[in-house]
C-alpha positions in Angstrom: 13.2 -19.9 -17.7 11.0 -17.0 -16.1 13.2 -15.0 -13.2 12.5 -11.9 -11.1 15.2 -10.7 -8.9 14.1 -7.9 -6.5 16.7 -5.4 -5.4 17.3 -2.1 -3.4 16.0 -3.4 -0.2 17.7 -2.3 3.3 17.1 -0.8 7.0 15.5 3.1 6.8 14.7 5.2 9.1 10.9 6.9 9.2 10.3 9.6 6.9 13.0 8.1 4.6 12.7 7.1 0.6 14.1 3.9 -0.8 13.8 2.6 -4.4 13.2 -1.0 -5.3 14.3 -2.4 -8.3 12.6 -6.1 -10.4 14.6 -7.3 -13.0 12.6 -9.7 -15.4 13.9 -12.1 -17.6 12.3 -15.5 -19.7 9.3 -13.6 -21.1 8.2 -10.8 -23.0 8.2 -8.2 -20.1 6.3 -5.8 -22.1 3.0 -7.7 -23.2 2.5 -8.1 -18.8 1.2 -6.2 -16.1 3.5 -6.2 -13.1 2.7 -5.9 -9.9 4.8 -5.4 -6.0 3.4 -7.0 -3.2 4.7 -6.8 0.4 4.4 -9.7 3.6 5.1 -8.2 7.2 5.6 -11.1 9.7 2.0 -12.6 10.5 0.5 -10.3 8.5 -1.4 -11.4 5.4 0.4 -10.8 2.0 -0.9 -7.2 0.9 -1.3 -6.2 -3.0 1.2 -3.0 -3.1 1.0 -1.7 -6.4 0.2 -2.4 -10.0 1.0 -1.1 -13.7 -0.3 -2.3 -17.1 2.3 -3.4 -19.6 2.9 0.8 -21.3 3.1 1.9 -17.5 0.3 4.3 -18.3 -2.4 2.7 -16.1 -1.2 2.5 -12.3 -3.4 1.4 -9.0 -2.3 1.4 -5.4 -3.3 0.0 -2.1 -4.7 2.9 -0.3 -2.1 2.5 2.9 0.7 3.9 0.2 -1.2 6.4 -2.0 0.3 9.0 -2.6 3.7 8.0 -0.9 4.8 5.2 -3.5 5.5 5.0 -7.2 5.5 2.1 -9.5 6.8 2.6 -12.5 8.8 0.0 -15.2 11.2 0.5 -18.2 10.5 -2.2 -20.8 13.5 -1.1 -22.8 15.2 -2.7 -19.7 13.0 -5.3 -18.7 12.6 -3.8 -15.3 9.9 -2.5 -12.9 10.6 -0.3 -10.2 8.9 1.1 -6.8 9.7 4.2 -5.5 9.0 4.5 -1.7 9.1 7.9 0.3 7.8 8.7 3.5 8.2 6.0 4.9 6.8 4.3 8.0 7.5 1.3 10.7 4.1 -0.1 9.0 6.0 -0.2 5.5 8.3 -2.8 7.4 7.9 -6.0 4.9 9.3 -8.5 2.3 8.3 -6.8 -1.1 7.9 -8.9 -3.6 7.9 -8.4 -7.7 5.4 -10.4 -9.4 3.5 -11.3 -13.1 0.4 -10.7 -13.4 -1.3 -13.1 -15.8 -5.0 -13.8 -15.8 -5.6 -12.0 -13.1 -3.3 -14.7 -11.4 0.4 -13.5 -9.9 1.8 -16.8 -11.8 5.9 -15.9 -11.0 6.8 -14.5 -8.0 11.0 -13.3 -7.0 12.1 -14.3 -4.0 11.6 -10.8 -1.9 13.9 -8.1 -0.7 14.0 -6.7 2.8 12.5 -3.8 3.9 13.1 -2.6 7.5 12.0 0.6 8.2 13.4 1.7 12.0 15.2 4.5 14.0 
């Protein structure tokens, strides 16, 4: 069966990087476009990032241009987002999702990310 298990998730402090890591399993990782999405608490669920199947098309929400990186490794089934500069804003659940149709049919369950001094 389809499973993404987020990872690297944890407490920062502002101006800090962390990396988190999707690994993908139960489909053929590389025919999909994957994307990250974060939830802050009563917020609205906010389209992070997204990458075409090669990795060589990327778009970003403008509130982390140019401060986060999505990137994936099909050879390991895996897509990854790199997060520097951080701010209390970035506080959220990130989560790793499929994108299929233009849908987000498979979603992980979310890793933590708490961004405080």
């Amino acid at each position: 069966q389809v499973q993404l298990v987020e990872s690297g998730g944890g407490l920062v402090q502002p101006g800090g990087s962390l990396k988190l890591s999707c690994a993908v399993s139960g489909f053929t990782f590389s025919n999909y476009d994957m994307s990250w999405h974060r939830q802050a608490p009563g917020k609205k669920r906010e389209l992070v990032a997204t990458i075409s199947p090669s990795g060589g098309i990327t778009n970003y929400a403008d509130s982390v241009k140019g401060r986060f990186t999505i990137s994936r490794d099909n050879a390991k089934s895996s897509v990854y987002l790199q997060m520097n500069n951080l701010s209390p804003e970035d506080t959220a659940m990130y989560y790793c999702t499929r994108v299929y149709l233009a849908q987000y049919d498979y979603w992980g369950q979310g890793t933590q990310v708490t961004v405080s001094s």
